[in-house]
NUKOLGU-652662 format. One record per residue: residue in one letter; x, y, z of N, C-alpha, C, O in turn. Coordinates in Angstrom, 1 decimal. Example, Ala and Ser with C-alpha at 12.3 -4.5 7.8 and 13.67 -1.06 7.14 Angstrom:
+-----+--------+--------+--------+--------+--------+--------+--------+--------+--------+--------+--------+--------+
! res !    n.u !    n.v !    n.w !   ca.u !   ca.v !   ca.w !    c.u !    c.v !    c.w !    o.u !    o.v !    o.w !
+-----+--------+--------+--------+--------+--------+--------+--------+--------+--------+--------+--------+--------+
!   a !   13.2 !   -5.7 !    7.8 !   12.3 !   -4.5 !    7.8 !   13.2 !   -3.3 !    7.8 !   14.2 !   -3.3 !    8.5 !
!   s !   12.8 !   -2.2 !    7.1 !   13.7 !   -1.1 !    7.1 !   12.9 !    0.0 !    7.9 !   13.4 !    1.1 !    8.0 !
+-----+--------+--------+--------+--------+--------+--------+--------+--------+--------+--------+--------+--------+
# end
This chain:
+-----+--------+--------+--------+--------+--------+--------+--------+--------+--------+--------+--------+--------+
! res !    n.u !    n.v !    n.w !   ca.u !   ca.v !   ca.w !    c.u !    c.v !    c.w !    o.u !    o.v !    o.w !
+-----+--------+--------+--------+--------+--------+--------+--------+--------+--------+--------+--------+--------+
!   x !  -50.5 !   18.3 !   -2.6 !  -51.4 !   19.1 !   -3.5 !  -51.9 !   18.2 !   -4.6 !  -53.0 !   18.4 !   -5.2 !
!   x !  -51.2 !   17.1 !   -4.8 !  -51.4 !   16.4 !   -5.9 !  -52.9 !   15.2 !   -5.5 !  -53.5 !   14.7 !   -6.4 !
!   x !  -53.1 !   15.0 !   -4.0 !  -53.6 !   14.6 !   -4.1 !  -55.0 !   15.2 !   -4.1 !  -55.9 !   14.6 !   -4.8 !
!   x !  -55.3 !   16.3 !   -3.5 !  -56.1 !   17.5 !   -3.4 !  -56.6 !   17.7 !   -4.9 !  -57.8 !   17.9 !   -4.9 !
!   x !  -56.1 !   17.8 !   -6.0 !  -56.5 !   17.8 !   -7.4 !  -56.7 !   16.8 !   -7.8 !  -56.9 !   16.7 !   -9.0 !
!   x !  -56.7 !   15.7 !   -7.0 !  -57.5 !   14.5 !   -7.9 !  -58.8 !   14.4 !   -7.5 !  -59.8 !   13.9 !   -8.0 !
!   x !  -58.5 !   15.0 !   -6.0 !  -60.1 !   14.7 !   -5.2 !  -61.2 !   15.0 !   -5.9 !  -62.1 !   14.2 !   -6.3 !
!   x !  -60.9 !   17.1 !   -6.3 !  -62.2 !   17.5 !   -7.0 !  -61.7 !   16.8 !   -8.5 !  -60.5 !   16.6 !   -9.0 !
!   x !  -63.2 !   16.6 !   -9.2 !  -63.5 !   16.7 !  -10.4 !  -63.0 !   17.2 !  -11.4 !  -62.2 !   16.8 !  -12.3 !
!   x !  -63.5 !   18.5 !  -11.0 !  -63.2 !   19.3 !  -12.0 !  -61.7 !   20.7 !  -11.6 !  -61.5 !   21.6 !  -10.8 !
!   x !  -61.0 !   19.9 !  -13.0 !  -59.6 !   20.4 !  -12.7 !  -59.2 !   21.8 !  -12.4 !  -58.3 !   22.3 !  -11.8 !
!   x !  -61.0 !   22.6 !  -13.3 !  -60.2 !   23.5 !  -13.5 !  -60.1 !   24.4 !  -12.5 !  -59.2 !   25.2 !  -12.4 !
!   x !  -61.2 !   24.4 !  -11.4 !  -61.6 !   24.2 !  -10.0 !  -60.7 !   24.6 !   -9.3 !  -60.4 !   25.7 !   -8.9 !
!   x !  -60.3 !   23.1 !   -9.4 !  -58.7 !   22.5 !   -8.7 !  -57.7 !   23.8 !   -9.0 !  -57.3 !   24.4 !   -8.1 !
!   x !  -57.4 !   24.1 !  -10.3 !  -56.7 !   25.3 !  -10.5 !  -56.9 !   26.2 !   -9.7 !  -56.5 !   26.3 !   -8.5 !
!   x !  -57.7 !   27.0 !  -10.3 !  -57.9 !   27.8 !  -10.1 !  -58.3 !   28.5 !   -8.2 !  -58.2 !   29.6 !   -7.8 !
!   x !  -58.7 !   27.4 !   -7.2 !  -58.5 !   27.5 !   -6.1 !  -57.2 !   27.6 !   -5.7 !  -57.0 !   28.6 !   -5.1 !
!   x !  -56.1 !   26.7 !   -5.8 !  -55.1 !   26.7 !   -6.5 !  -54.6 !   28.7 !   -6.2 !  -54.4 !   29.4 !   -5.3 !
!   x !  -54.6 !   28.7 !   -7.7 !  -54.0 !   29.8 !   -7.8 !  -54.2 !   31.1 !   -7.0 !  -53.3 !   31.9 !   -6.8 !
!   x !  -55.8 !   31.3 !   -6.6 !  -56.2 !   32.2 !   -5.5 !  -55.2 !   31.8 !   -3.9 !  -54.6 !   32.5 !   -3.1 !
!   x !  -55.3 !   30.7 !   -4.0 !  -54.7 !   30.5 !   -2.3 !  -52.8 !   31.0 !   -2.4 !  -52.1 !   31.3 !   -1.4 !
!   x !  -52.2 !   30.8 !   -3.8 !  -50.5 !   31.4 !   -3.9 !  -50.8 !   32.6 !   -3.9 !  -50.3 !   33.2 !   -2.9 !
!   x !  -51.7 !   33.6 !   -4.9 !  -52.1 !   35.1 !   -4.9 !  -52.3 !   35.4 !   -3.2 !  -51.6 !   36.2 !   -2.8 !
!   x !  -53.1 !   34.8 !   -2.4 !  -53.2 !   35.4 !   -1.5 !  -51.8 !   35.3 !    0.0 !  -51.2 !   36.0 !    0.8 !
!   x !  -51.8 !   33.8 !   -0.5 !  -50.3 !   33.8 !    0.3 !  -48.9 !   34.8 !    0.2 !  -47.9 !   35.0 !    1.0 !
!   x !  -49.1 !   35.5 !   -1.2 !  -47.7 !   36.0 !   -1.6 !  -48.1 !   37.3 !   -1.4 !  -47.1 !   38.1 !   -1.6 !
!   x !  -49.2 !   38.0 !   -1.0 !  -50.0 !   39.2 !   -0.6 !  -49.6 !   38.7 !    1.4 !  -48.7 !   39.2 !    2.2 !
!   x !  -50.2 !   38.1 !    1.6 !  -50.1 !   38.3 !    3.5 !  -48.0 !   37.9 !    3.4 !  -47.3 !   38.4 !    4.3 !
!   x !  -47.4 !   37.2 !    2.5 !  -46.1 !   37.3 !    2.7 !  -45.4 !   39.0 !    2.3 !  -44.5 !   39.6 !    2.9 !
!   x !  -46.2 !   39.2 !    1.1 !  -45.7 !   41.2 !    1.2 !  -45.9 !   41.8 !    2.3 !  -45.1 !   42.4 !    3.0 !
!   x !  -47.3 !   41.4 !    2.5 !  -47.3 !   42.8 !    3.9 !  -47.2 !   42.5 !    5.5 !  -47.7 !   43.0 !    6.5 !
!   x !  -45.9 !   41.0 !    5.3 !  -45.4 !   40.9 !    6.3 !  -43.9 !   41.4 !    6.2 !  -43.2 !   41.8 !    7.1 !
!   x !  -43.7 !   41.2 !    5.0 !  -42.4 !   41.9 !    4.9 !  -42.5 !   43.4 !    5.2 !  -41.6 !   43.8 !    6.1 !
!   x !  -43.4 !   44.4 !    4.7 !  -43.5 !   45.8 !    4.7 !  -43.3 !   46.2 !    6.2 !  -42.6 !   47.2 !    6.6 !
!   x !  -44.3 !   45.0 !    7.2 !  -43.7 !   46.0 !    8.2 !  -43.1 !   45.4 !    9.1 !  -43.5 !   45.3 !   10.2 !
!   x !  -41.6 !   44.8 !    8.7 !  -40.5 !   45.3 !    9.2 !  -39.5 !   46.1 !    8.8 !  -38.6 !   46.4 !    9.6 !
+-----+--------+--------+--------+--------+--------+--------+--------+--------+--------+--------+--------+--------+
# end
């Protein structure tokens, strides 16, 4: 990941894509849990 945020520029970018891709990971990890 570390190197992935040096690539872009702009950090905050880098965050913030970042952060949408754990929000969406920890959503398809809930509603894989739900249905079992």
């Amino acid at each position: 990941m570390q190197r992935y945020i040096q690539r872009v520029p702009n950090l905050v970018l880098a965050s913030d894509s970042e952060h949408h891709m754990l929000r969406a990971a920890r959503t398809l990890y809930h509603a894989h849990s739900m249905q079992r």
